[in-house]
Structures are given as structure tokens and as C-alpha cells.
C-alpha positions as CSV (number, residue, x, y, z in Angstrom):
1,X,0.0,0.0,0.0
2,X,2.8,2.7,0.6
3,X,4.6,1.8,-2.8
4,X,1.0,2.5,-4.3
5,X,1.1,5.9,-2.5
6,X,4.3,6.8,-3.3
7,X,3.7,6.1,-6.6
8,X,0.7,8.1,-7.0
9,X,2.9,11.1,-5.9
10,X,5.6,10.9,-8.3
11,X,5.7,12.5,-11.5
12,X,8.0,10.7,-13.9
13,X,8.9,11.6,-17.2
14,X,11.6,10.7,-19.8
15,X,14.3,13.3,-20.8
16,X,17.1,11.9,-22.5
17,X,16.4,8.7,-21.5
18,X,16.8,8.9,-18.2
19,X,13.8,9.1,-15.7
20,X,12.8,12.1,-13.7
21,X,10.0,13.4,-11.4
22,X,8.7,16.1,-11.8
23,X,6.2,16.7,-9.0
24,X,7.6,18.9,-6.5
25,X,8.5,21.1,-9.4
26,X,4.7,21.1,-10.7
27,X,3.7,24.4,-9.0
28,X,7.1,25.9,-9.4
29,X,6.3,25.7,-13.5
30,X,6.0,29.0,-15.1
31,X,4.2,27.5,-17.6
32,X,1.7,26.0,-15.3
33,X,0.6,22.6,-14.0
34,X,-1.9,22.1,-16.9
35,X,0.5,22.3,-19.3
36,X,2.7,19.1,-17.8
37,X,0.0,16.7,-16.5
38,X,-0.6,15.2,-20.2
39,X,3.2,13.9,-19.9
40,X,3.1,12.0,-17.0
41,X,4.8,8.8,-17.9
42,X,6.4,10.1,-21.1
43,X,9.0,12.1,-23.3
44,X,8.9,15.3,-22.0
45,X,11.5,16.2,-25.0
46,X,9.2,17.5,-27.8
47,X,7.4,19.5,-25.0
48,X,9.9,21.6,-23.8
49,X,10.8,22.4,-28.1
50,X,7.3,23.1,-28.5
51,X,7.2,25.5,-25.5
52,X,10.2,27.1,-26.4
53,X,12.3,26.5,-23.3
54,X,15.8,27.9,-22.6
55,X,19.0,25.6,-21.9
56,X,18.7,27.1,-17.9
57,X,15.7,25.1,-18.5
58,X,17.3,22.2,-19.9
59,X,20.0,22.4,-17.0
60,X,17.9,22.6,-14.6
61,X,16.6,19.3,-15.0
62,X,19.7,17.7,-13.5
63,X,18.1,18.8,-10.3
64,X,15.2,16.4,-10.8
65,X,16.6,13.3,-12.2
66,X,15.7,10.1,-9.8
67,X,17.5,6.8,-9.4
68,X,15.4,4.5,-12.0
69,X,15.0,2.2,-8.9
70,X,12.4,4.4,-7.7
71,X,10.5,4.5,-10.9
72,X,11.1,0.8,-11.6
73,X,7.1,-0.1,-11.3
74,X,5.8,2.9,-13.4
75,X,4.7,2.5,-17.0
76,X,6.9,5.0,-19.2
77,X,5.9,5.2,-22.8
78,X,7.3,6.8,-25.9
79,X,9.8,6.1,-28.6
80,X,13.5,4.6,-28.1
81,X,16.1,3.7,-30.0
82,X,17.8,0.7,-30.2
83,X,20.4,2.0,-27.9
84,X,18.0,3.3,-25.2
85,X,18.0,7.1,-26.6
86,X,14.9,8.8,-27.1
87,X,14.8,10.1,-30.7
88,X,13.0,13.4,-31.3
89,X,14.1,16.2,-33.5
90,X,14.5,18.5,-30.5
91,X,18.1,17.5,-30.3
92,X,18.6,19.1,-33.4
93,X,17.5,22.7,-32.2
94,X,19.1,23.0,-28.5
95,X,22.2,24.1,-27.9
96,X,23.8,20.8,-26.4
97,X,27.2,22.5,-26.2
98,X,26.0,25.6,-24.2
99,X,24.4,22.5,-21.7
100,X,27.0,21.3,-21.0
101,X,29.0,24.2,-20.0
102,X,26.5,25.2,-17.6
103,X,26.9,21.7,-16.2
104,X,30.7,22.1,-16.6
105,X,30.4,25.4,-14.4
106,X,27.9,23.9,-11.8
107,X,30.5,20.9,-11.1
108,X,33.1,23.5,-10.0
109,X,30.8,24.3,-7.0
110,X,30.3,22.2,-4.2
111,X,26.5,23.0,-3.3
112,X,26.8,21.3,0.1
113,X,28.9,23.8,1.5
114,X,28.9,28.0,1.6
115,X,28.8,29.4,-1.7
116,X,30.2,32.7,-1.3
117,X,33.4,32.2,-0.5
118,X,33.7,29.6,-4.0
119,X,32.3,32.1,-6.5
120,X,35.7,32.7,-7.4
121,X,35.7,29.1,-9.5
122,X,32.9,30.5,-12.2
123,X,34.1,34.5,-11.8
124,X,34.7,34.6,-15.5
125,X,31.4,33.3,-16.5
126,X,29.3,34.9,-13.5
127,X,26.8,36.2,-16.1
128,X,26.4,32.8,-17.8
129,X,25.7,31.4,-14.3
130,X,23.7,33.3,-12.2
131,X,21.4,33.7,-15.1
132,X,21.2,29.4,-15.5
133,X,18.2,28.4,-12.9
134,X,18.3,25.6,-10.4
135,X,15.9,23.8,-8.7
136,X,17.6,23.3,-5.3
137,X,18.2,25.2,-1.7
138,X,21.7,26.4,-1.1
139,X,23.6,27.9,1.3
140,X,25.8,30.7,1.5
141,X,27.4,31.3,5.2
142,X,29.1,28.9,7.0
143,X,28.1,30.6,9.8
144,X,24.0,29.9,11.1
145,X,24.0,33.1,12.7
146,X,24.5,35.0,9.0
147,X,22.8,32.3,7.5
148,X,19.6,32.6,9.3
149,X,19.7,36.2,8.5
150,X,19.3,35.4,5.1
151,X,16.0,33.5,5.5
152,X,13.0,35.9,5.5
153,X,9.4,34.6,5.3
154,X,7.2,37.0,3.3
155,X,4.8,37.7,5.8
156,X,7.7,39.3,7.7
157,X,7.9,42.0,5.4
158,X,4.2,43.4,5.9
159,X,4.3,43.1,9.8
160,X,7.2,45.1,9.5
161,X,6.0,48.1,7.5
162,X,2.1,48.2,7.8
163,X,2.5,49.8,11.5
164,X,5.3,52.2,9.9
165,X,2.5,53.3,7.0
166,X,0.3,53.9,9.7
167,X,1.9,55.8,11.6
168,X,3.4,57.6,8.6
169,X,0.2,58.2,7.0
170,X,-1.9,59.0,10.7
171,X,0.4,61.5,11.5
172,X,0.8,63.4,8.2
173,X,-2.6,63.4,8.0
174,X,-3.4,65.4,10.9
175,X,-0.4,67.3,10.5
176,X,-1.1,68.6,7.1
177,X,-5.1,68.0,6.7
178,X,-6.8,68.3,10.5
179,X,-4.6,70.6,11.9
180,X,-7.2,73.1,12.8
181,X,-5.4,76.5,13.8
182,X,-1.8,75.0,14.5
183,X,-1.1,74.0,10.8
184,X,2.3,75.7,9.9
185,X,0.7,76.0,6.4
186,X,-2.2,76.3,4.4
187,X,-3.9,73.1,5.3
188,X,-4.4,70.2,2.5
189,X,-7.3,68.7,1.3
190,X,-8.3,65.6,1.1
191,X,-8.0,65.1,-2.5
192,X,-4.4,67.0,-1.6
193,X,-3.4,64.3,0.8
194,X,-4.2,61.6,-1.5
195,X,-2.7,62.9,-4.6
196,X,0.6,63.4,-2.9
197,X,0.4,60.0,-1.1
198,X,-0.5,58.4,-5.3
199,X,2.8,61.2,-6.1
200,X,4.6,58.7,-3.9
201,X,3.4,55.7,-5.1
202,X,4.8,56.7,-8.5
203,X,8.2,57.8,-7.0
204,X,8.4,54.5,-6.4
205,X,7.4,52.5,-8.9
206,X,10.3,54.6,-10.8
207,X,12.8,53.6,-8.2
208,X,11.6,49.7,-8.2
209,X,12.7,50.1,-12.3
210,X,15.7,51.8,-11.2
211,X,17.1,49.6,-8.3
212,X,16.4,46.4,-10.3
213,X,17.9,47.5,-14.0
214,X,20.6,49.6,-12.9
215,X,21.6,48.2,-9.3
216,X,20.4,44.4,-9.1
217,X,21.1,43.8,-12.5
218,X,24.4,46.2,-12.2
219,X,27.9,43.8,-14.4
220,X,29.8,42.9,-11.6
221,X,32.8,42.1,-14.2
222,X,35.8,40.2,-12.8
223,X,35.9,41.6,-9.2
224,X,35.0,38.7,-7.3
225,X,34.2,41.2,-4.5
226,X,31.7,42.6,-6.9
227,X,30.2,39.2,-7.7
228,X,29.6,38.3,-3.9
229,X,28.2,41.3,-3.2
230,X,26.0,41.2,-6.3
231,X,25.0,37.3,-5.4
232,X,23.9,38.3,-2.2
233,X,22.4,40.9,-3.1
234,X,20.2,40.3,-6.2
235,X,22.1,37.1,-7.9
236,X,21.2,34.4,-5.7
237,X,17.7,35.0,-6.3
238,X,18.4,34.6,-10.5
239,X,19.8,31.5,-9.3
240,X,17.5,29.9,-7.0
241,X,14.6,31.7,-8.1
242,X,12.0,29.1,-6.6
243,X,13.5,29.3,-2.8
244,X,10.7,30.5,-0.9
245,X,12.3,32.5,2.1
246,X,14.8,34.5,-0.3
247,X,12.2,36.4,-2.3
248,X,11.4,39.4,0.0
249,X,14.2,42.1,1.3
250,X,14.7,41.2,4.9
251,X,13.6,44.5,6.8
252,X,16.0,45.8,8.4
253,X,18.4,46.2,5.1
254,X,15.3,47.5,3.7
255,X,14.7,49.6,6.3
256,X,18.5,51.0,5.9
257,X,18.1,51.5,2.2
258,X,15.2,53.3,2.4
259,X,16.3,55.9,4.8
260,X,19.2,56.5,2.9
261,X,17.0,57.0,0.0
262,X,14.7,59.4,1.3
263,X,17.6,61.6,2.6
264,X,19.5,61.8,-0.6
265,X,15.7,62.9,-2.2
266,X,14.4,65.1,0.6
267,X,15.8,68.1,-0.4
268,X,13.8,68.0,-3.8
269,X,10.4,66.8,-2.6
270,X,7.6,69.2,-1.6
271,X,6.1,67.7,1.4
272,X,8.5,65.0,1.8
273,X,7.0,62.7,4.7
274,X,3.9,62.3,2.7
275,X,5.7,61.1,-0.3
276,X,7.8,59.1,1.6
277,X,4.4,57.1,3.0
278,X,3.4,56.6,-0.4
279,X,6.8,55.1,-1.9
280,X,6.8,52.6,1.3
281,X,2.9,52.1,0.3
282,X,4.2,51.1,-3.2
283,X,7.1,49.5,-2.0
284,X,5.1,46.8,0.4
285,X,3.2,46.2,-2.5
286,X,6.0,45.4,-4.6
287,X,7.0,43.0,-2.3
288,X,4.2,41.5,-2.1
289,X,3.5,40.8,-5.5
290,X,6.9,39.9,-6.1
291,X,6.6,37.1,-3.8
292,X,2.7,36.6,-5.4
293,X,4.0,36.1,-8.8
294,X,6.6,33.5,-7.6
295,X,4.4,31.3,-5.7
296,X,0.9,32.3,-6.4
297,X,-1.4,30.7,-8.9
298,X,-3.4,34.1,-10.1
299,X,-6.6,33.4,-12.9
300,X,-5.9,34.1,-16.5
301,X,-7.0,37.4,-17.3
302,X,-6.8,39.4,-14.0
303,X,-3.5,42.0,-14.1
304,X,-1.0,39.4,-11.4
305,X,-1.8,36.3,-14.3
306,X,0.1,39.2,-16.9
307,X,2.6,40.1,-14.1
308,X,3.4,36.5,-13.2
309,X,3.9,35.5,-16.7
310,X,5.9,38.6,-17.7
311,X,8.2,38.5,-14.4
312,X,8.7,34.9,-15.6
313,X,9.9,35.6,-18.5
314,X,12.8,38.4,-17.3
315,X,13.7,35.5,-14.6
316,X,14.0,32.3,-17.8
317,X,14.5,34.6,-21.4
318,X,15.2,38.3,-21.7
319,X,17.3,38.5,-18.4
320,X,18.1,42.4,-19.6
321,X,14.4,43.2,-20.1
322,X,11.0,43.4,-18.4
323,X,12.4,44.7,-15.0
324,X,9.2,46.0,-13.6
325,X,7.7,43.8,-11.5
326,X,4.2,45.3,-10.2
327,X,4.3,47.6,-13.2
328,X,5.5,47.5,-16.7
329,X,5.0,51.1,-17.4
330,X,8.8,51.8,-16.8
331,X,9.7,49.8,-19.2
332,X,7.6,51.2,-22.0
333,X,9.4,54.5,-21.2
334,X,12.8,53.2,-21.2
335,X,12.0,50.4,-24.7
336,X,12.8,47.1,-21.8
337,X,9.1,45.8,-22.0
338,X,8.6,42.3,-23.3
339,X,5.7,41.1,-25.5
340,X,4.7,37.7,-23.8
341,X,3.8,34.9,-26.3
342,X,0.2,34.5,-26.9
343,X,-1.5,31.4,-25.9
344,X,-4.2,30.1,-26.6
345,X,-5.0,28.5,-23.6
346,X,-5.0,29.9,-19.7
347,X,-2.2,28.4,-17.6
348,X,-3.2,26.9,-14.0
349,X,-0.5,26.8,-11.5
């Protein structure tokens, strides 16, 4: 009865002959669970050609190969050759030299140890690997102190800054809009309030384009210095892009970063604390759907479904476009947006 279980929850496939499961990767998919389940048990070849995948894709797969013991009661089906080798013409079209050098640079890693401190092994081709997805944890301090400090669970991030919005937001408002006969100024409106809080908003969404093109996505070149700083602080998440707990800024960096923010624009905003409470608004919300788009399974035509798809595709195919994240209107302005391939069917995660 538990080998009937077990194999219920596998997902095997054939890739290159060899036997994989793919069923703690189903929700992970970009392209969705429905578009996998009619190859349990088969090639999986013909369906990554048709879908157009990448070689990180085809790499990644090393991460969900499984000894053919543990598949030895499940019925695989389609074609073989004589000597065991699936034939499909998708062999013709992938780059199998470019695979293997990303499986060349993996192997100079050892991913059971600290992975700072080896970057130096695949410094000259950083770009090449960062951008090459796996499907596996990994660490990067040998220390658990500094490791657990990398770890932040997303609901972290709202606990943090909702009571900072508040606050923000409470006591502009009855500094600048119900302050009776004390206001320092002419007092705002409502509207007023608002439409400086949306002002902020939009400051934002022009610094989430900014940070992510021109600071997270910022050529370390040979520096190895460079390259831990930029694994740590944007890389590692190109690289592991499914890890749960590494997908919102831990608060208290982000707390950090903004302040220094604000101070370097303060001097050239007109009723700066207001602003400020609308750029954190935006900012928790970034987060939030960041995190969303990742792991959450959003209907076909509703505005995260576009967002999850189009984030998808800077994270697996135009690495150096589509950098908005809860917006694309940035990169209309600056020619970075990505048209997403049509399909004609929705996608289910």
C-alpha cells in the first residue's frame, strides 16, 4: 500500500532517456501545472521544443533526475532507439554544447557547502551562471548566525511596515489636513493628501525600475568582491529563483536603504513625509506581489496572471528586459518591456 502511494505522488517523465519526477516542481512551473500533467509517464523532450524552453531550463533538469529504482514499477511510454535514446528532433535545435558548459560550471561548485566564498571558480562566467536556474536550496554562510539572516518569510515584510505606513500616513494626516489652527501651512485637502500619497506611489514604482535594471542587474565584471556582493544581493535570487524565504528584502536592510533614499531625495520633494508614506505604500506592495508572482497561482486574465507571466519571462528569457515587477509602465518609457507569447490556452499553477 505505501509503494501505491508513493507512486501516485511521483511524477516521472523521460528526458534523454533517463527518468525524472517532476512533482515537487509542478507548482514551481511558469508554464503551469496544466500544461505538464498530459506527460506523465512520457518524453517530456518534444514538450519543452514546442514551449520554447531555454538551456537554464534544460539544466535545470539535472536537479530532478531520480535513481530508475524508484521508478522501476511505473509504466513510461514513448519512442526509443535501439540503444535506449529517445529520438526526437528536439536534439537538433538545442544548444547541447551551451548545456553542458553550464553543467561544466555547476561541477566546479560544491552546493553542500557556503557558496560565497567559491564564487571565485565560475568568476569569468558569473553572467552565464547566475542567469542558468536551479531547482535546489543552497547555502551561502558557513556561519548559522549569518545564515539565518538570510531567510525571511514573506509575511515578515508586511508586519514590519504596515505599523510604519500607519503611523506615517496618521500623523501626516493630521499634520497637514486636520490641523485646525496649529497648521504651519495652508492646510491640505483631502484630494491634496491623497494625490501626494498616489505622487509617492509613483516615486516609487520609478525607483523599483531603477534599483532592479541599474543596481540588481548592475555587471559585476571580474571583481570577485563585486560578484559576492551582487549574489547576495540580487544574484542568488536569479539562481534559486523558486527558494521560498529569499524572495522578499529582509527588513531591516530595507529599512536601511530606504532611509538613505529618502535623505539623498528630501531636499527635492515638496512635502516629503507624505511622499515618503506613499513610496513605502508602493514598496510593500511590490513586495508583495513579487513574492505573489513567484508562488501564487493568479486566474488568466486578471493584471498578477500578466505580471506572473511577464516576471517569468525576465527570470528564464530576456534577463536584460522586463524589470518592472508590479508595473511594466517603466519599461515602456525606457524600450525594456517584453511582448509575452500569446496562448491560446489559460495556464493553472
Amino acid at each position: 500500500m505505501a509503494d501505491e502511494q508513493k507512486t501516485r505522488e511521483l511524477f516521472p517523465v523521460k528526458f534523454n532517456g533517463d527518468l525524472y519526477d517532476l512533482n515537487k516542481f509542478m507548482k514551481d512551473h511558469p508554464g503551469g501545472v496544466n500544461t505538464l500533467k498530459n506527460y506523465k509517464g512520457k518524453s517530456v523532450l518534444d514538450a519543452m521544443q514546442k514551449f520554447g524552453h531555454s538551456s537554464s531550463a534544460y539544466h535545470m533538469m539535472n536537479d530532478l533526475k531520480v535513481d530508475g529504482d524508484e521508478l522501476s514499477d511505473v509504466n513510461l511510454t514513448g519512442e526509443v532507439s535501439a540503444n535506449g535514446r529517445i529520438i526526437t528532433n528536439e536534439e537538433q535545435s538545442r544548444n547541447v554544447e551551451e548545456i553542458k558548459f553550464l553543467e561544466e560550471l555547476e561541477a566546479r561548485l560544491d552546493w553542500s557547502k557556503p557558496l560565497l566564498c567559491q564564487l571565485e571558480a565560475i568568476a569569468p562566467h558569473y553572467e552565464t551562471w547566475v542567469n542558468s536556474a536551479v531547482y535546489r536550496k543552497c547555502r551561502l554562510f558557513a556561519s548559522p548566525l549569518l545564515e539565518s539572516l538570510t531567510f525571511t518569510p514573506w509575511y515578515l515584510v508586511p508586519m514590519f511596515w504596515i505599523p510604519i505606513i500607519l503611523y506615517l500616513g496618521f500623523s501626516q494626516y493630521m499634520e497637514l489636513v486636520a490641523c485646525g489652527d496649529s497648521c504651519r501651512q495652508t492646510p491640505l485637502t483631502n484630494f491634496q493628501y491623497i494625490y501626494h500619497l498616489g505622487l509617492g506611489v509613483l516615486i516609487w514604482t520609478g525607483l523599483e525600475y531603477s534599483l532592479h535594471r541599474w543596481v540588481f542587474h548592475l555587471d559585476p565584471g571580474a571583481s570577485v568582491t563585486m560578484i559576492q556582493l551582487h549574489f547576495l544581493i540580487h544574484g542568488m535570487h536569479h539562481k534559486v529563483p523558486f527558494d521560498g524565504l529569499r524572495q522578499v528584502f529582509p527588513p531591516i536592510p530595507a529599512f536601511g536603504l530606504a532611509v538613505l533614499l529618502f535623505f539623498m531625495m528630501k531636499p527635492f520633494l515638496n512635502i516629503p513625509y507624505l511622499k515618503l508614506t506613499g513610496a513605502l505604500v508602493g514598496y510593500l506592495t511590490y513586495d508583495m506581489i513579487h513574492y505573489y508572482v513567484h508562488h501564487g497561482a493568479p486566474r488568466d486574465g486578471t493584471y498578477l496572471y500578466a505580471m506572473k507571466r511577464y516576471h517569468s519571462n525576465h527570470h528564464f528569457i530576456n534577463h536584460d528586459k522586463a524589470f518592472g515587477i508590479s508595473s511594466s509602465i517603466w519599461d515602456h518609457v525606457f524600450r525594456t518591456f517584453v511582448h509575452v507569447k500569446k496562448l491560446g490556452f489559460s495556464l493553472h499553477w
